[in-house]
SETILO-15632 format. One record per residue (C-alpha): x, y, z; residue in three letters; residue number from 1. Coordinates in nm, 3 decimals, always signed. Example, Ala and Ser with C-alpha at 12.3 -4.5 7.8 and 13.67 -1.06 7.14 Angstrom:
2
<px->+1.230 | py->-0.450 | pz->+0.780 | res->ALA | n->1>
<px->+1.367 | py->-0.106 | pz->+0.714 | res->SER | n->2>
***
This chain:
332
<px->+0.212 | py->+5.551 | pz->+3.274 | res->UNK | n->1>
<px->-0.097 | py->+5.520 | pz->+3.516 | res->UNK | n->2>
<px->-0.061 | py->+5.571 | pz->+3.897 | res->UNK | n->3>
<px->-0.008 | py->+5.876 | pz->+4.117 | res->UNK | n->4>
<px->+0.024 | py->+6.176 | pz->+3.990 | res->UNK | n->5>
<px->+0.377 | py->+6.392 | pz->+4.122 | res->UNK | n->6>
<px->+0.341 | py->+6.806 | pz->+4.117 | res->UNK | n->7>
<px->+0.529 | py->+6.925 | pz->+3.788 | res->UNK | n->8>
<px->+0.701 | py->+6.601 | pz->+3.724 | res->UNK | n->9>
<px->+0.962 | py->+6.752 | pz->+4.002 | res->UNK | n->10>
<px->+1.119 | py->+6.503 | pz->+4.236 | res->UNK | n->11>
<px->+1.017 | py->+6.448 | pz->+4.572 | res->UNK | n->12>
<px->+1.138 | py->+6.660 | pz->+4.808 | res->UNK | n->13>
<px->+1.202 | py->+6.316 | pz->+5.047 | res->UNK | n->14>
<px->+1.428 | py->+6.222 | pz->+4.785 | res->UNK | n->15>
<px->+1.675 | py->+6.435 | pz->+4.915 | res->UNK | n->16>
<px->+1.646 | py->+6.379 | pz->+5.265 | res->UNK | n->17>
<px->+1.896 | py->+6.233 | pz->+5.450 | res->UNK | n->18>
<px->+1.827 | py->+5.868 | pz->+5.616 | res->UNK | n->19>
<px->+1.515 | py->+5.883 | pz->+5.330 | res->UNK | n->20>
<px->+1.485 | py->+5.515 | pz->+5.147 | res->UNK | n->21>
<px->+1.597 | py->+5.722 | pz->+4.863 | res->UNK | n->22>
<px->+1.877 | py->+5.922 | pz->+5.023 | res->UNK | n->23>
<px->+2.134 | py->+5.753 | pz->+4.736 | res->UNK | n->24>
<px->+1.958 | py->+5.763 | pz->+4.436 | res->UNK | n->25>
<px->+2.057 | py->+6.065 | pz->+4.234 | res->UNK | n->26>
<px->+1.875 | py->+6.220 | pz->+3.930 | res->UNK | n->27>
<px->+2.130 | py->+6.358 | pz->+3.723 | res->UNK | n->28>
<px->+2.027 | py->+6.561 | pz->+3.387 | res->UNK | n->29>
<px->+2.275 | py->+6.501 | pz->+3.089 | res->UNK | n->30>
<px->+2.080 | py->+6.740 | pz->+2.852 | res->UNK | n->31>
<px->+1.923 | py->+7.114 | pz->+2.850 | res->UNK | n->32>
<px->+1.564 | py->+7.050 | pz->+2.761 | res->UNK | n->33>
<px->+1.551 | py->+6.609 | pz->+2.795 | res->UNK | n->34>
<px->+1.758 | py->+6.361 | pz->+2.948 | res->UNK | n->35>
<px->+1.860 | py->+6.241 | pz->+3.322 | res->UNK | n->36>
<px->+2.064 | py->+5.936 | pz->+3.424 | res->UNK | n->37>
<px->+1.904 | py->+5.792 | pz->+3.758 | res->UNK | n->38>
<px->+2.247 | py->+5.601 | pz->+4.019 | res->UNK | n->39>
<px->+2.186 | py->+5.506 | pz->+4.340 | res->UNK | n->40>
<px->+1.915 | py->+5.216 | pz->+4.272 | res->UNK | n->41>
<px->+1.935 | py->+4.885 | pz->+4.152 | res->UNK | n->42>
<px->+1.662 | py->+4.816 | pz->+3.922 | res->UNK | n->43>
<px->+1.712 | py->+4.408 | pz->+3.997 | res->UNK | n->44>
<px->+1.592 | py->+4.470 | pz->+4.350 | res->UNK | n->45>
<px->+1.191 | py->+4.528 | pz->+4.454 | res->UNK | n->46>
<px->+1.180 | py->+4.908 | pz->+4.498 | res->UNK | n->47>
<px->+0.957 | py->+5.099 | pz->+4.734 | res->UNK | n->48>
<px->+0.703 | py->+5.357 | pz->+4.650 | res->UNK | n->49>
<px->+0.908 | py->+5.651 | pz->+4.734 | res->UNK | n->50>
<px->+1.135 | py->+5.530 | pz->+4.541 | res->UNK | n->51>
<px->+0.935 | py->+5.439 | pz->+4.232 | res->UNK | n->52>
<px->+0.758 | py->+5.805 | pz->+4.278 | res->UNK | n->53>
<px->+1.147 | py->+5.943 | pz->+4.208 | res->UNK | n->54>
<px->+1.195 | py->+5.779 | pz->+3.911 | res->UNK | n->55>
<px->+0.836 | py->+5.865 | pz->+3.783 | res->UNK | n->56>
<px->+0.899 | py->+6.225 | pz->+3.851 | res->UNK | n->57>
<px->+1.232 | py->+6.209 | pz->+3.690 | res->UNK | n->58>
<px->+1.069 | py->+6.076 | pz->+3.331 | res->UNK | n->59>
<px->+0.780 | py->+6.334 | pz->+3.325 | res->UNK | n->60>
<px->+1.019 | py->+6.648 | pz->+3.371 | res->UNK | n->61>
<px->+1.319 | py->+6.504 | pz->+3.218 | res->UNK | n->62>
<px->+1.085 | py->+6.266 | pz->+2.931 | res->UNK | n->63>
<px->+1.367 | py->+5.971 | pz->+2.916 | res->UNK | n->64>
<px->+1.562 | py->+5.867 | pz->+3.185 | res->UNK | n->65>
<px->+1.909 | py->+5.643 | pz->+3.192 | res->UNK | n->66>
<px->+2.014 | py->+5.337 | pz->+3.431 | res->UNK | n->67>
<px->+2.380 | py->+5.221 | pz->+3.397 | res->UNK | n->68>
<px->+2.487 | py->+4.881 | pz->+3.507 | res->UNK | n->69>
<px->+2.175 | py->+4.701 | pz->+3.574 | res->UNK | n->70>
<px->+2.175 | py->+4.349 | pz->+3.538 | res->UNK | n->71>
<px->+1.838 | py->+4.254 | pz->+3.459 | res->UNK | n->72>
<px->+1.709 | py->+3.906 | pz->+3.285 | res->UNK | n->73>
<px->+1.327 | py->+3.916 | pz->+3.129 | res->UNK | n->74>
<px->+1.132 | py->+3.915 | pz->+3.457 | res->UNK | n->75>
<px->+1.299 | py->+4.150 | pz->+3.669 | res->UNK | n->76>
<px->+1.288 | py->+4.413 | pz->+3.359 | res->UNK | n->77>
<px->+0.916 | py->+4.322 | pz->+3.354 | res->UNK | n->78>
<px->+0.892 | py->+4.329 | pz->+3.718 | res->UNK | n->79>
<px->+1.028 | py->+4.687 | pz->+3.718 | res->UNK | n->80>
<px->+0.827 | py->+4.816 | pz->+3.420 | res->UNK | n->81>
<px->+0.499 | py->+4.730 | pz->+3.618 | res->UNK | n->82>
<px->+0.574 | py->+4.963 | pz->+3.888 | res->UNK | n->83>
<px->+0.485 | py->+5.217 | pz->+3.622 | res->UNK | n->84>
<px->+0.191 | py->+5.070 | pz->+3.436 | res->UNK | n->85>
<px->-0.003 | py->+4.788 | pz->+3.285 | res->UNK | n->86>
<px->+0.286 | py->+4.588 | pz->+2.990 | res->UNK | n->87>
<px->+0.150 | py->+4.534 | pz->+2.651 | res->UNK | n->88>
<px->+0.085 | py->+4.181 | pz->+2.566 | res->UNK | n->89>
<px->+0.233 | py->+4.148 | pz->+2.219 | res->UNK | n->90>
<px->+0.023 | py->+3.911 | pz->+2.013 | res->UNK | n->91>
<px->+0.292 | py->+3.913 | pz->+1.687 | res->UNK | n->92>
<px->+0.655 | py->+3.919 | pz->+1.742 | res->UNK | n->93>
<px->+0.954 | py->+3.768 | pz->+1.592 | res->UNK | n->94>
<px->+1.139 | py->+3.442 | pz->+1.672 | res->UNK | n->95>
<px->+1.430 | py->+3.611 | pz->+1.861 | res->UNK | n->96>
<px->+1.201 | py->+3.772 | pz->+2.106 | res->UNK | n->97>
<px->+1.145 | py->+3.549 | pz->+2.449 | res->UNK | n->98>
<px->+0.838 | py->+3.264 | pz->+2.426 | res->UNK | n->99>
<px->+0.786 | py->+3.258 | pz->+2.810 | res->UNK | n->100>
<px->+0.755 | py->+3.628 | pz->+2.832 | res->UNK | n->101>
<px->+0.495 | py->+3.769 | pz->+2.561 | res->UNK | n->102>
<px->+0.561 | py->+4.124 | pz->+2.703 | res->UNK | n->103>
<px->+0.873 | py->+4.155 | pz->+2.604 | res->UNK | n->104>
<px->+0.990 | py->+4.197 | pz->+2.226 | res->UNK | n->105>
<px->+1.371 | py->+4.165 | pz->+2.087 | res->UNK | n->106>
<px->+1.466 | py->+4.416 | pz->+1.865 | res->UNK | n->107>
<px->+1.638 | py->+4.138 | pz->+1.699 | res->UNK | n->108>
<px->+1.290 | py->+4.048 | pz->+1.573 | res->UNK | n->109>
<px->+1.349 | py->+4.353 | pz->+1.304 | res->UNK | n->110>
<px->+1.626 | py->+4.142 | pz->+1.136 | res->UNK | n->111>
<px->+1.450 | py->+3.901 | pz->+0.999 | res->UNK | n->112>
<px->+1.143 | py->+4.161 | pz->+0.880 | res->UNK | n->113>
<px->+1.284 | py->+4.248 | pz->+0.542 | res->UNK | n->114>
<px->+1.398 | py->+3.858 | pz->+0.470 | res->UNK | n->115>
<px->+1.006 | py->+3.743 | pz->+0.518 | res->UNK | n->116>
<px->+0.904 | py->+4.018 | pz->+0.214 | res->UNK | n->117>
<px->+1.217 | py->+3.930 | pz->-0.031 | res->UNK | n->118>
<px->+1.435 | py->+4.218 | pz->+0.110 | res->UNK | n->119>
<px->+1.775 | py->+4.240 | pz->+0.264 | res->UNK | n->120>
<px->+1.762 | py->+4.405 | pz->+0.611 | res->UNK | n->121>
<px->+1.921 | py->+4.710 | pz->+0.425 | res->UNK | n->122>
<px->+1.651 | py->+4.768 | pz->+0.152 | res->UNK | n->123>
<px->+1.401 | py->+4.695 | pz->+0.398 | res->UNK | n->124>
<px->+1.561 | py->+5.015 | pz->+0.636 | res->UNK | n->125>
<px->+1.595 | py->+5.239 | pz->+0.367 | res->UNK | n->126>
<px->+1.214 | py->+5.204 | pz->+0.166 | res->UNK | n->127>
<px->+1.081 | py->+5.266 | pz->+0.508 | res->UNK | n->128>
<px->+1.293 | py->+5.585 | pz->+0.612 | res->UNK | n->129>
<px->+1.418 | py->+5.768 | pz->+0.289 | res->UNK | n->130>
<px->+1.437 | py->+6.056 | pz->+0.383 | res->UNK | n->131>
<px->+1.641 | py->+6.247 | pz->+0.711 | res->UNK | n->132>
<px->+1.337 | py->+6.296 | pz->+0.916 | res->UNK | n->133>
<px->+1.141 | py->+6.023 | pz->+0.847 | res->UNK | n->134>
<px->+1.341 | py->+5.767 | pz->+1.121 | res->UNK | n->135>
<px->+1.119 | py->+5.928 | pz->+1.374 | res->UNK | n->136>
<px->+0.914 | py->+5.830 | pz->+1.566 | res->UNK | n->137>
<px->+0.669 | py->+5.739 | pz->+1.870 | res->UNK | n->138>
<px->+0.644 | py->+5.389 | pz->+1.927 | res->UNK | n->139>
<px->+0.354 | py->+5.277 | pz->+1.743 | res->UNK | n->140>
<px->+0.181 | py->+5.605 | pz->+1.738 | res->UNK | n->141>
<px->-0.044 | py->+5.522 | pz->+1.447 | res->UNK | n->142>
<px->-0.283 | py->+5.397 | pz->+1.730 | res->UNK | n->143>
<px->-0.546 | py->+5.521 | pz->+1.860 | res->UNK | n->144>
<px->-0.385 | py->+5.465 | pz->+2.199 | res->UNK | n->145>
<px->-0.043 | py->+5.421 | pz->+2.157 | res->UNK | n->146>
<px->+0.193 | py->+5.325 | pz->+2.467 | res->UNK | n->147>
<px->+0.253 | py->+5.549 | pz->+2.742 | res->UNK | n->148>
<px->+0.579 | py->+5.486 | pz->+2.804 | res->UNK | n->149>
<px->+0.874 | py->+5.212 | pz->+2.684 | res->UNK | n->150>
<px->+1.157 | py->+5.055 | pz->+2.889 | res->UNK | n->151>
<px->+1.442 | py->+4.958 | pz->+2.678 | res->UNK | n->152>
<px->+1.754 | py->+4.756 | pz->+2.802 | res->UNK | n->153>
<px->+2.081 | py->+4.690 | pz->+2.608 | res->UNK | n->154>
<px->+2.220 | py->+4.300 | pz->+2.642 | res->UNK | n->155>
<px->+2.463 | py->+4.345 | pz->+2.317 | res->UNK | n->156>
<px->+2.585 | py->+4.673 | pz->+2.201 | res->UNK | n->157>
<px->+2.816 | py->+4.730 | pz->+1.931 | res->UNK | n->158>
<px->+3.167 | py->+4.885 | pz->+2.058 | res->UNK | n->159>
<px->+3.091 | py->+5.219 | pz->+1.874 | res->UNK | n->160>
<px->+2.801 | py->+5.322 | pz->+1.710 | res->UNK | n->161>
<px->+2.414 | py->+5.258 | pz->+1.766 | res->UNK | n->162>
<px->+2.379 | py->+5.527 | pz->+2.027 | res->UNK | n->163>
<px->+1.966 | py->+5.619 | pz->+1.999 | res->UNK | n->164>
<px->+1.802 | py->+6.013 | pz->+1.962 | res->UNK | n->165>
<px->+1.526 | py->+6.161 | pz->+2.139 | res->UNK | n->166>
<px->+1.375 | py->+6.486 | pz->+2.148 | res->UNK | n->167>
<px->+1.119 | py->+6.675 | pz->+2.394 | res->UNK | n->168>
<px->+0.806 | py->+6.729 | pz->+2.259 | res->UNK | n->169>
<px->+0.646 | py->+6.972 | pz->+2.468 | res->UNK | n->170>
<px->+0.981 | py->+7.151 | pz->+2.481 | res->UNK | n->171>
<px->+0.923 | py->+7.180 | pz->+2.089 | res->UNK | n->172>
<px->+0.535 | py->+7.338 | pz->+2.137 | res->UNK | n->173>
<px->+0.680 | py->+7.565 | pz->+2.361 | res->UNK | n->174>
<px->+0.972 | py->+7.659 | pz->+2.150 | res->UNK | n->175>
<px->+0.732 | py->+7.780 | pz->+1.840 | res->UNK | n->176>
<px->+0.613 | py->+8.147 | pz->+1.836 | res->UNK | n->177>
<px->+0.250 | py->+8.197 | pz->+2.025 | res->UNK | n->178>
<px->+0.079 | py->+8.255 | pz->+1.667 | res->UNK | n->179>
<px->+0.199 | py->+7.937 | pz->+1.531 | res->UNK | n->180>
<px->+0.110 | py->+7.770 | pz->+1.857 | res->UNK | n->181>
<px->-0.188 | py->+7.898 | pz->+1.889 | res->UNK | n->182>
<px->-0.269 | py->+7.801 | pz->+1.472 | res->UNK | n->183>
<px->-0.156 | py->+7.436 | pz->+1.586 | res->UNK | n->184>
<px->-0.364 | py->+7.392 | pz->+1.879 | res->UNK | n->185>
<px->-0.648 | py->+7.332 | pz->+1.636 | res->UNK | n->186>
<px->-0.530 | py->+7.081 | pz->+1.393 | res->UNK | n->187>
<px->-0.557 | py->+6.732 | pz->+1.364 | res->UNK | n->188>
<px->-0.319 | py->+6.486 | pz->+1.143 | res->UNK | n->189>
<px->-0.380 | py->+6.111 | pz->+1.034 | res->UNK | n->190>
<px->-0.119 | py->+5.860 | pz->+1.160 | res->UNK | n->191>
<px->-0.073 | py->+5.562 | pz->+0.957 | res->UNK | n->192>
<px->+0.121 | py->+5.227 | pz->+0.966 | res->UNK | n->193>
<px->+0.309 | py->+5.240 | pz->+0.694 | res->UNK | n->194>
<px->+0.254 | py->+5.572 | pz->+0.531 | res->UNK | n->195>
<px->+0.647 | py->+5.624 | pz->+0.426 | res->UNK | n->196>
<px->+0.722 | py->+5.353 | pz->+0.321 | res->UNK | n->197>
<px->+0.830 | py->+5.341 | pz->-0.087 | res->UNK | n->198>
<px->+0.750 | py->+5.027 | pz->-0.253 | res->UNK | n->199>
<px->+0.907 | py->+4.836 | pz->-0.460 | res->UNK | n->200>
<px->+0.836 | py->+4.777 | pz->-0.872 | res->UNK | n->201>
<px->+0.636 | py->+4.472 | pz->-0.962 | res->UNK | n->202>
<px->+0.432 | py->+4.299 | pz->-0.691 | res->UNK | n->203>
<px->+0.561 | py->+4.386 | pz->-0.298 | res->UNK | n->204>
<px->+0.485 | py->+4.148 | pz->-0.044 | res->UNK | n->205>
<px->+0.604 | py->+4.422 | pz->+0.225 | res->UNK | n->206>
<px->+0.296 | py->+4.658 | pz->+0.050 | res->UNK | n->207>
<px->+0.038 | py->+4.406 | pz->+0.045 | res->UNK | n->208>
<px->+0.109 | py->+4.312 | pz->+0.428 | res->UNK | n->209>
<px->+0.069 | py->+4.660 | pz->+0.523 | res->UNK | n->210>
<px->-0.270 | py->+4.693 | pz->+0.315 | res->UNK | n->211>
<px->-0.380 | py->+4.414 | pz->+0.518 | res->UNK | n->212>
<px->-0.282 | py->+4.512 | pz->+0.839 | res->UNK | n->213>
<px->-0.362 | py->+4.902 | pz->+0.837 | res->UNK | n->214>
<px->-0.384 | py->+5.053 | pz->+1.159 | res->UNK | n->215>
<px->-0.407 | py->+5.448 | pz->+1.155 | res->UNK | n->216>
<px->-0.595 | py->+5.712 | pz->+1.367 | res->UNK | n->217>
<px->-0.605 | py->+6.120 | pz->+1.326 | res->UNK | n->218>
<px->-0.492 | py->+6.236 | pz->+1.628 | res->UNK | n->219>
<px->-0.455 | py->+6.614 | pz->+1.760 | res->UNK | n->220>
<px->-0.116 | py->+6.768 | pz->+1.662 | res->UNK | n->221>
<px->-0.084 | py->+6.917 | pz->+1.940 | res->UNK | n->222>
<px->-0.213 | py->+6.669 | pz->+2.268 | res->UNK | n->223>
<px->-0.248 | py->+6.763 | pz->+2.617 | res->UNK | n->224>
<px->-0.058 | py->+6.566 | pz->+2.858 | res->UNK | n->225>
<px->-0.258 | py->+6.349 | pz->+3.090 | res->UNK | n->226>
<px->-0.018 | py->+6.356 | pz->+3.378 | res->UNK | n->227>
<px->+0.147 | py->+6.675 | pz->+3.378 | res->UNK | n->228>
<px->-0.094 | py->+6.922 | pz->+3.173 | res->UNK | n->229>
<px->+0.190 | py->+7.011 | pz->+2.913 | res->UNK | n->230>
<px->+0.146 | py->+7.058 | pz->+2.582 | res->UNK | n->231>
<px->+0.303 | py->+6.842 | pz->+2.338 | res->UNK | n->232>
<px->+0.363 | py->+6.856 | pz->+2.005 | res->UNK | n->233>
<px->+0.224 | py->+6.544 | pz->+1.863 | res->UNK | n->234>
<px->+0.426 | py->+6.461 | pz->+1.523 | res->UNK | n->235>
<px->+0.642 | py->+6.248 | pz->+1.417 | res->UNK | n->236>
<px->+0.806 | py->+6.126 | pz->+1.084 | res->UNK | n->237>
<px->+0.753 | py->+5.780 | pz->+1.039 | res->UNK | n->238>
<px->+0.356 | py->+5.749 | pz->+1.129 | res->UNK | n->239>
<px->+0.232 | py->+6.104 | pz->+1.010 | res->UNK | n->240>
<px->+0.081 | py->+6.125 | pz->+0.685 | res->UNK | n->241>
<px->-0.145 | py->+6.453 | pz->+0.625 | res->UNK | n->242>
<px->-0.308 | py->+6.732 | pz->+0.812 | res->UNK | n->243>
<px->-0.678 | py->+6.689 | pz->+0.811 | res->UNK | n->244>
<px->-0.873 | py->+7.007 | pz->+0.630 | res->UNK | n->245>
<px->-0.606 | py->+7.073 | pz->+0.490 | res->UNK | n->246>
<px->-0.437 | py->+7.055 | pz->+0.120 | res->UNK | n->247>
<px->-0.168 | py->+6.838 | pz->+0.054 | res->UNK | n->248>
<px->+0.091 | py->+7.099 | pz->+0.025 | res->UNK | n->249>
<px->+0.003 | py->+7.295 | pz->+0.257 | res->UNK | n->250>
<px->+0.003 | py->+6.981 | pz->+0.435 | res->UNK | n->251>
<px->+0.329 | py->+6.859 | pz->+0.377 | res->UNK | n->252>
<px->+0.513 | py->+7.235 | pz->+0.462 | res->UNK | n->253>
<px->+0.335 | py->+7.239 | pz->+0.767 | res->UNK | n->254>
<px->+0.472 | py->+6.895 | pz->+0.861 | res->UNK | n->255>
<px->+0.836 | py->+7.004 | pz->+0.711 | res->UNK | n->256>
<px->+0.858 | py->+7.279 | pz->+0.954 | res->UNK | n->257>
<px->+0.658 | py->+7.125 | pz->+1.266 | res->UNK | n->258>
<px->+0.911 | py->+6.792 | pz->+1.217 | res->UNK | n->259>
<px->+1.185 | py->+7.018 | pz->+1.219 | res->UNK | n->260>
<px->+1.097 | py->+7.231 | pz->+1.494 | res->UNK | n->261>
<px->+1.054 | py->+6.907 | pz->+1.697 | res->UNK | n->262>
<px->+1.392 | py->+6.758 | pz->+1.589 | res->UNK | n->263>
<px->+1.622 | py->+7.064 | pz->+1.668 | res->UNK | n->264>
<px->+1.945 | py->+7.008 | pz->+1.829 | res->UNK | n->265>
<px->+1.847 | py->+7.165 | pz->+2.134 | res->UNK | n->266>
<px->+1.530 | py->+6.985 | pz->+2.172 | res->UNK | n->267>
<px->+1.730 | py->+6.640 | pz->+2.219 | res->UNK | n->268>
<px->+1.993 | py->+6.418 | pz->+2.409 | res->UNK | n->269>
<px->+2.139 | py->+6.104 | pz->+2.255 | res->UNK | n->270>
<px->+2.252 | py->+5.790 | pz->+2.485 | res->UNK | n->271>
<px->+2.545 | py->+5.595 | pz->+2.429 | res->UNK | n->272>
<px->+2.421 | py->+5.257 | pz->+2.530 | res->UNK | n->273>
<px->+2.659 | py->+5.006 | pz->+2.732 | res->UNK | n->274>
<px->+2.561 | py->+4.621 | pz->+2.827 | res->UNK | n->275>
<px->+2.325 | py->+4.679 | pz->+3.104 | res->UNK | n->276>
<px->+2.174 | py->+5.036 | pz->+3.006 | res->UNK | n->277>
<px->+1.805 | py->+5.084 | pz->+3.085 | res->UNK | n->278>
<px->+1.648 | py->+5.372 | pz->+2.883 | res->UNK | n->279>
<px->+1.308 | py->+5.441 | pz->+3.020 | res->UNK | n->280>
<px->+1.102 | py->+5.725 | pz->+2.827 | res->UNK | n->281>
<px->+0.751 | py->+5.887 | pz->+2.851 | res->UNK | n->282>
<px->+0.635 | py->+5.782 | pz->+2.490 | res->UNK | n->283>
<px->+0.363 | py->+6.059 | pz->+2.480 | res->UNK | n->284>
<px->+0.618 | py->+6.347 | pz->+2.495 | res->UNK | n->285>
<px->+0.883 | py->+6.226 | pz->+2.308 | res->UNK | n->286>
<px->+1.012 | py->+6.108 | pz->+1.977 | res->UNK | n->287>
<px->+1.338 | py->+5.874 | pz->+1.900 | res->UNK | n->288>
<px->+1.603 | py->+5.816 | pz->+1.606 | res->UNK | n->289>
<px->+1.717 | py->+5.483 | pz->+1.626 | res->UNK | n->290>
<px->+2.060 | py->+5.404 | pz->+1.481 | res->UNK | n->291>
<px->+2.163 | py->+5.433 | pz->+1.127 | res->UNK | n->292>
<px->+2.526 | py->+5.419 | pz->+1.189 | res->UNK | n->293>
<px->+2.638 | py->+5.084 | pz->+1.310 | res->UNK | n->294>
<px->+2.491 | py->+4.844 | pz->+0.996 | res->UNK | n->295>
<px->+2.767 | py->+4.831 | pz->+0.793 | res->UNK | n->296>
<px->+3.007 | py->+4.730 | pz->+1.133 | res->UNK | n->297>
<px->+2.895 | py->+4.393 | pz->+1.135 | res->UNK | n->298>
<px->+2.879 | py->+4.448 | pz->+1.522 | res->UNK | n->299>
<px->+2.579 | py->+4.277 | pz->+1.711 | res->UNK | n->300>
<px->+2.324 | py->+4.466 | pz->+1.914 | res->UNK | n->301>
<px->+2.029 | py->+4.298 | pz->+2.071 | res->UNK | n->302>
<px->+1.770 | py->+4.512 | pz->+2.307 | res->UNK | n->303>
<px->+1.461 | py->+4.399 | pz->+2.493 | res->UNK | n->304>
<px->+1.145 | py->+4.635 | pz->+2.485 | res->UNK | n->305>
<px->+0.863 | py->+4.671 | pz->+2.743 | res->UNK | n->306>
<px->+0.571 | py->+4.926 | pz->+2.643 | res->UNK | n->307>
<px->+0.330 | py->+5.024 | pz->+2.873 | res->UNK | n->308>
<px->-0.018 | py->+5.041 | pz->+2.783 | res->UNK | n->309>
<px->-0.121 | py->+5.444 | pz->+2.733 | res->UNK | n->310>
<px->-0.479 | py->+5.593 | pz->+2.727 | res->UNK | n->311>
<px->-0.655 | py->+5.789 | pz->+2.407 | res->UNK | n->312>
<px->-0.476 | py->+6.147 | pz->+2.355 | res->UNK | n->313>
<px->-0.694 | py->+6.447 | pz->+2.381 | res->UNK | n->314>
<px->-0.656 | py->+6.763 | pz->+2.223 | res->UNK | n->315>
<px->-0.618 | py->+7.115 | pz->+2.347 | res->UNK | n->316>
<px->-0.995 | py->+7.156 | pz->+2.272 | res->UNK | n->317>
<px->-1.047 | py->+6.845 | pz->+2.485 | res->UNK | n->318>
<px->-1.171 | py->+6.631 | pz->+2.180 | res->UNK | n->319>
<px->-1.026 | py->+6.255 | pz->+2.189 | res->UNK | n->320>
<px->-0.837 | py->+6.093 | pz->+1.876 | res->UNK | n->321>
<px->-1.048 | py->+5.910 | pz->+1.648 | res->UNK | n->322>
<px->-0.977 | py->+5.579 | pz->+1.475 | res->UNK | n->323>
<px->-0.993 | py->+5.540 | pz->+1.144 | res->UNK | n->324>
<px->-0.882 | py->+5.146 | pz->+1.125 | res->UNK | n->325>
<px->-0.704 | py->+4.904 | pz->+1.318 | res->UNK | n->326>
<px->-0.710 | py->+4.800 | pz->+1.627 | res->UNK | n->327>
<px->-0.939 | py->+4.869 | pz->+1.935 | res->UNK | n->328>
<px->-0.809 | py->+5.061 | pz->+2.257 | res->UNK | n->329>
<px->-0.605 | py->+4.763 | pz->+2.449 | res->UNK | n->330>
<px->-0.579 | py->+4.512 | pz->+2.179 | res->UNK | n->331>
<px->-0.284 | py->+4.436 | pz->+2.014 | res->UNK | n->332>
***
């Protein structure tokens, strides 16, 4: 998220006042360490800047925020998620997301992903995240400026199930012991498109796109916030592949415990989503789960994403990322 830059992520103290254009909008936290459900505002309506500073405050101390009830079509979610920051313009998406609105991107598009490789949905799911940790994720974090932040609204949900994870990165740096922290600081992991997935015998149209269309970068495990000076812990299961300088195994025990040190219970809320829900998350402190539990139900669930472009991480040294291939900063 670009723009003005709030004390400690802590809510303005005019948000409270009384007879203040934000007097009804509460910011309620649902979680110990991540999570806050924002009432009182109606995303459909043009807010004002105090009002839009509350809600940015709200997502850099509480890293994902919640919005019941909100009625939004395509342009007012897009309307709302440019208060925050400049939308990615999506060059490839599927044919369920919207033609007039190139910003935003259906998560029905994933559906037909494994059919265009000769794979049912389910194979397609489970040769990208076999194993418990590797569902998640950053969204796209193998580049080598991935968003800063995602809005994510629920039109369908199913009437159980599909609820989605996320966890507090910087609560996780903070939660490790200073030597490990201070071993981390200085390490720097390759993130790559692809890296989990496990491909199938014979020839794999699914392996050969991703060959293709690499994108990784090695970014610092441990990046400094740009907005609130934290420090996050910068992994995730689905792009990470190896600790630079390294060895493999020590490689992959370092990522073991790091993964599960940012995935602990405490470190996380999960949302049950409802038609109308508006999730709205800093994507540079935070990792997600998406559902595993609602594929068998048969029950429909369609969501509309907005990213927001992000900058380069930097490292506790102050070092950028570095690309390795891919994409250029801003292009998708």
């Amino acid at each position: 998220m670009t723009t003005d830059r709030t004390t400690n992520g802590e809510v303005p103290p005019t948000a409270r006042e009384s007879g203040s254009p934000t007097a009804d909008v509460k910011v309620s936290p649902v979680a110990g360490h991540i999570g806050a459900e924002i009432s009182g505002v109606d995303l459909t309506e043009p807010l004002n800047d105090t009002v839009v500073a509350t809600i940015r405050a709200a997502v850099l101390r509480w890293k994902v925020v919640f919005f019941r009830d909100q009625r939004l079509d395509h342009a007012a979610h897009l309307a709302f998620a440019r208060r925050f920051g400049d939308p990615v313009v999506l060059r490839r998406r599927g044919g369920a997301s919207p033609p007039d609105f190139p910003e935003v991107e259906t998560t029905a598009d994933r559906l037909e992903l494994g059919g265009r490789y000769g794979m049912e949905h389910t194979e397609w799911l489970e040769r990208r995240r076999h194993s418990l940790l590797r569902g998640w994720h950053c969204d796209h974090g193998a580049r080598i400026d991935p968003p800063a932040a995602t809005v994510l609204r629920a039109e369908t949900v199913p009437p159980y199930g599909g609820d989605t994870t996320w966890s507090n990165l910087a609560a996780a740096y903070a939660g490790l012991s200073a030597p490990v922290r201070e071993f981390v600081d200085g390490l720097r992991a390759e993130h790559r498109l692809g890296v989990g997935y496990q491909s199938r015998p014979g020839d794999d149209a699914y392996l050969r796109h991703l060959l293709d269309h690499q994108v990784a970068s090695v970014h610092p495990l441990v990046r400094v916030h740009p907005e609130t000076g934290e420090r996050v812990l910068f992994v995730n299961g689905y792009y990470l592949e190896q600790i630079v300088d390294v060895s493999r195994a020590e490689s992959r025990l370092l990522l073991e415990l790091l993964l599960e040190q940012a995935t602990r219970p405490e470190y996380t809320v999960r949302f049950r989503w409802e038609p109308g829900s508006v999730a709205f998350w800093d994507n540079r402190a935070t990792i997600h789960l998406a559902p595993s539990d609602n594929a068998h139900l048969g029950h429909p669930r369609v969501m509309h994403r907005v990213m927001l472009t992000g900058d380069i991480p930097a490292g506790v040294d102050g070092k950028p990322s570095q690309p390795v291939t891919g994409t250029a900063p801003g292009r998708w």
